[in-house]
MARRO-120748 format. One line per 8 residues: number of its first residue (from 1); their letters; for each residue x, y, z of C-alpha. Coordinates in pm, 1 decimal, decimal comma. Layout:
<sites>
NUM) a) X Y Z ~ ...
</sites>
This chain:
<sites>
1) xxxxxxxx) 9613,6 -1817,2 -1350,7 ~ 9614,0 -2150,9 -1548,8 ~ 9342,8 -2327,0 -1725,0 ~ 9318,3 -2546,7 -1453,7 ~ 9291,6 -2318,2 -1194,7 ~ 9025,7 -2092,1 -1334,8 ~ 8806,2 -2423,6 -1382,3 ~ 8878,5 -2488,5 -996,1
9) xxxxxxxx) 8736,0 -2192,2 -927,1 ~ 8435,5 -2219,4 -1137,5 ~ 8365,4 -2524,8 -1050,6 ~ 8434,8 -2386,7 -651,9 ~ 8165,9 -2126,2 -697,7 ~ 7962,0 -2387,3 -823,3 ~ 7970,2 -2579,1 -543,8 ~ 7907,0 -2279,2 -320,3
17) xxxxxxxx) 7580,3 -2172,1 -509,2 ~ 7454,8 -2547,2 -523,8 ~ 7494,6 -2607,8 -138,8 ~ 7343,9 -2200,8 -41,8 ~ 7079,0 -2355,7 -288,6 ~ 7005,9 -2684,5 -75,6 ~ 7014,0 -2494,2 274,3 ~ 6737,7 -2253,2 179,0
25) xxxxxxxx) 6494,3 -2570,0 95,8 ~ 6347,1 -2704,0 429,4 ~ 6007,7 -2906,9 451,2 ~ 5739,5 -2943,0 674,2 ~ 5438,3 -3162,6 726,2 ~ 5054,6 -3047,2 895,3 ~ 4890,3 -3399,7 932,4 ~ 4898,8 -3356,4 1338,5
33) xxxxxxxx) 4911,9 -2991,7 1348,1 ~ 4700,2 -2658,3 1388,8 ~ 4763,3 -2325,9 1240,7 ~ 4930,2 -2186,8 1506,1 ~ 5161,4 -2474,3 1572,4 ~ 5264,2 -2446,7 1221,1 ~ 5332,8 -2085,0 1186,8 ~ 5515,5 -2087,9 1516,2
41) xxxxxxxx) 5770,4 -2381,9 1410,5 ~ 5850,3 -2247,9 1073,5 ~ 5807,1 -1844,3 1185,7 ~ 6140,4 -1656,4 1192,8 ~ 6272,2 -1922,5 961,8 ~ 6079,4 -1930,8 625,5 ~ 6004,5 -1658,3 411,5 ~ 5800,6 -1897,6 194,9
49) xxxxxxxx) 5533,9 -2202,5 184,3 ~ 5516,9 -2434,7 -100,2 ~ 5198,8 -2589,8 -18,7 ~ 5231,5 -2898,3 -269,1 ~ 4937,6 -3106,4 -170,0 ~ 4725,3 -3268,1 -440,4 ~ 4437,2 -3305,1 -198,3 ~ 4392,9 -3000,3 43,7
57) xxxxxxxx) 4021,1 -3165,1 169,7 ~ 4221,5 -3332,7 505,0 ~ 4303,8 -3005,2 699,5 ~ 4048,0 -2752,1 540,8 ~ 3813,2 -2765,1 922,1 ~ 4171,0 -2680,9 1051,6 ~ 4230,8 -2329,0 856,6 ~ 4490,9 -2506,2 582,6
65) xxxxxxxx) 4237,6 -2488,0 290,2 ~ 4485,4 -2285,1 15,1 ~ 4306,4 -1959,6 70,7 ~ 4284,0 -1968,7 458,9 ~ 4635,3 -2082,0 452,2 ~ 4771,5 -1790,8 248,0 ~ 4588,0 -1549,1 490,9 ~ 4707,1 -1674,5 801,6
73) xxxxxxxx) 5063,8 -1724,1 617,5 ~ 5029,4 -1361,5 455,5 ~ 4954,4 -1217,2 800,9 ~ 5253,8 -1313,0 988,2 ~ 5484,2 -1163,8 672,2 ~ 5506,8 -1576,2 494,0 ~ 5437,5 -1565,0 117,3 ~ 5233,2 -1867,7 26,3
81) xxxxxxxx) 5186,1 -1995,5 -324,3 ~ 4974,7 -2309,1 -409,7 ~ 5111,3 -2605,3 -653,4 ~ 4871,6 -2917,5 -706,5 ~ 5056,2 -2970,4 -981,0 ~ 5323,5 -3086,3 -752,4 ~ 5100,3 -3293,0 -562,4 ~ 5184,4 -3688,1 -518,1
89) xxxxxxxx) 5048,3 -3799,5 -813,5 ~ 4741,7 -4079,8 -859,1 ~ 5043,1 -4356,6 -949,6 ~ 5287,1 -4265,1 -704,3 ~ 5018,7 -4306,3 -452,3 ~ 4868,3 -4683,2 -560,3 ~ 5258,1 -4757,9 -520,2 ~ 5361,5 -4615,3 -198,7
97) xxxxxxxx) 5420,9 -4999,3 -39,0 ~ 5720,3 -5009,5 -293,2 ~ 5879,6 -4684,5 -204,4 ~ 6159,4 -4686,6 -459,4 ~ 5875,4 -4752,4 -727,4 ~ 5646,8 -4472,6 -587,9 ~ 5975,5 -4249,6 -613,9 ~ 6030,4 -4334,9 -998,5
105) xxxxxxxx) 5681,6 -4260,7 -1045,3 ~ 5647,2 -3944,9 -876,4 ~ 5998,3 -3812,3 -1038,2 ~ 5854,6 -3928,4 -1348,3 ~ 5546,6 -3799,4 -1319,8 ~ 5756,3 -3432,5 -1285,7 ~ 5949,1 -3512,0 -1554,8 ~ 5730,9 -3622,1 -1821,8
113) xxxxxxxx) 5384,7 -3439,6 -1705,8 ~ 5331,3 -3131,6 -1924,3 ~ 5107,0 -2941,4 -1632,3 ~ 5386,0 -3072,2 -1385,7 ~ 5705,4 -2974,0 -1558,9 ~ 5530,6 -2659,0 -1659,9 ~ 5441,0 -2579,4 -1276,0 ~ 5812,1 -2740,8 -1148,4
121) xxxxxxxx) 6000,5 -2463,1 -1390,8 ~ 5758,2 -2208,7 -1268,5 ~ 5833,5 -2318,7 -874,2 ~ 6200,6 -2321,9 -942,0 ~ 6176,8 -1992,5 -1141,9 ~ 6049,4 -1791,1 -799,0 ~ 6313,3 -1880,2 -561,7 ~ 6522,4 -1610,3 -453,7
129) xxxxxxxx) 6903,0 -1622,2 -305,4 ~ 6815,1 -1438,6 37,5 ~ 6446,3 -1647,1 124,9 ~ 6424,5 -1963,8 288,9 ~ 6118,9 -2209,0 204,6 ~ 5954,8 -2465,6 287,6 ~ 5752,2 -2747,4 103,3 ~ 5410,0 -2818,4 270,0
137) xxxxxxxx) 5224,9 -3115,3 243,5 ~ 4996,2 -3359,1 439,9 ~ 5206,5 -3670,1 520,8 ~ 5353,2 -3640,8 872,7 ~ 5707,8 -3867,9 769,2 ~ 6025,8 -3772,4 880,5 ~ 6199,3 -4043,6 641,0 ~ 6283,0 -3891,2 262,9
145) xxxxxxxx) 6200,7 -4237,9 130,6 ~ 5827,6 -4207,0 225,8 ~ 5732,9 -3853,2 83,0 ~ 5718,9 -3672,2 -230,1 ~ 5812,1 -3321,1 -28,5 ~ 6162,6 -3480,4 6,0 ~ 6184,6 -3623,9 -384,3 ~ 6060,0 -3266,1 -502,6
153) xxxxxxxx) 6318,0 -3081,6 -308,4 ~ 6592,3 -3353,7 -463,5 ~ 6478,1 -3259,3 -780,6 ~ 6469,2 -2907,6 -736,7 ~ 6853,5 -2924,6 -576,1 ~ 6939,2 -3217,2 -971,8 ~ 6789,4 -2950,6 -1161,3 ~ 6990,5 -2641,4 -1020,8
161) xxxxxxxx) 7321,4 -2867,7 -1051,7 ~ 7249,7 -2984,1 -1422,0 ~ 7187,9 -2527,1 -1430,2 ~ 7552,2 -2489,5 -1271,5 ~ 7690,7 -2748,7 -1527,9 ~ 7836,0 -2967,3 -1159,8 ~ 7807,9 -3362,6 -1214,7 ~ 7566,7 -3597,2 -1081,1
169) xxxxxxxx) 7569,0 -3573,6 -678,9 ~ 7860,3 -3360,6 -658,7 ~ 7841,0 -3292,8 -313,3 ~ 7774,2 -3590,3 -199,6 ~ 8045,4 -3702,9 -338,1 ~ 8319,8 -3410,0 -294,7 ~ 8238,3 -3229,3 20,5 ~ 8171,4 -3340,0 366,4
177) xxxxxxxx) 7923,0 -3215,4 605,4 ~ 8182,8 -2945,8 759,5 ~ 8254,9 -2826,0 411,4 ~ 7897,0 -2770,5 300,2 ~ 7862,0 -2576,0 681,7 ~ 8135,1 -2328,3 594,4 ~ 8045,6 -2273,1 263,1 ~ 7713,1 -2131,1 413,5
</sites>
């Protein structure tokens, strides 16, 4: 096998680990929801909750305080674990009109936060190849330019390609849609 070949493959397996990586991170919202909407949407799917809210006040009458959460989670098999830390910070929310600016501010705020790059590592650090999870917060937005649970999980997918040593948005740039399915 050449040089070039062995990096091919490398590099394939890369690729592989990076988009297995991206499938297992789904999000969800709980604005408009009760518990047992919730648990019966994500049930069967998710193994884990990320519950990244930096308020938890709006839902508490509805059973998603952190601890009620984690027991109603906990008792359907779900592992729940808590992250303020992850929350949309006070900046990224007094710029949420300028959505690219909010973004900036929230990535920086996980980049150059000491509590939030501790508790990003420490996130990143617990997932497992074989469980699926899901980042919780309030904001009921479908559209990844509107809410931090879509910027986290882009950072979480940057940081694992900068681990595998793969180039800035390598699959978006090298492999389609059907590519990324049968890799999975």
């Amino acid at each position: 096998m050449t040089d070039g070949e062995e990096n091919l493959k490398v590099e394939d397996k890369g690729v592989k680990d990076l988009a297995r990586f991206t499938h297992r991170i789904h999000t969800e919202y709980i604005t408009t929801r009760d518990m047992e909407s919730f648990i019966n949407i994500i049930k069967g799917k998710i193994n884990v909750v990320v519950d990244i809210r930096w308020n938890t006040y709006h839902k508490t009458k509805q059973g998603f305080s952190p601890k009620e959460f984690k027991t109603h989670l906990e008792s359907v098999g779900i592992n729940y674990f808590y992250f303020k830390e992850l929350g949309n910070s006070v900046q990224a929310l007094y710029n949420l009109k300028e959505f690219d600016m909010a973004k900036r501010d929230y990535l920086n705020y996980l980049k150059y936060n000491s509590k939030a790059v501790k508790t990003f590592k420490e996130l990143f650090s617990k997932f497992r190849f074989k469980k699926n999870y899901c980042l919780v917060c309030y904001c009921n937005t479908e559209d990844p330019l509107l809410c931090h649970r879509f910027w986290l999980k882009e950072a979480l997918i940057n940081y694992k390609r900068n681990i595998l040593d793969l180039p800035e948005n390598y699959i978006l740039k090298k492999i389609t849609l059907e590519d990324f399915q049968n890799v999975l």
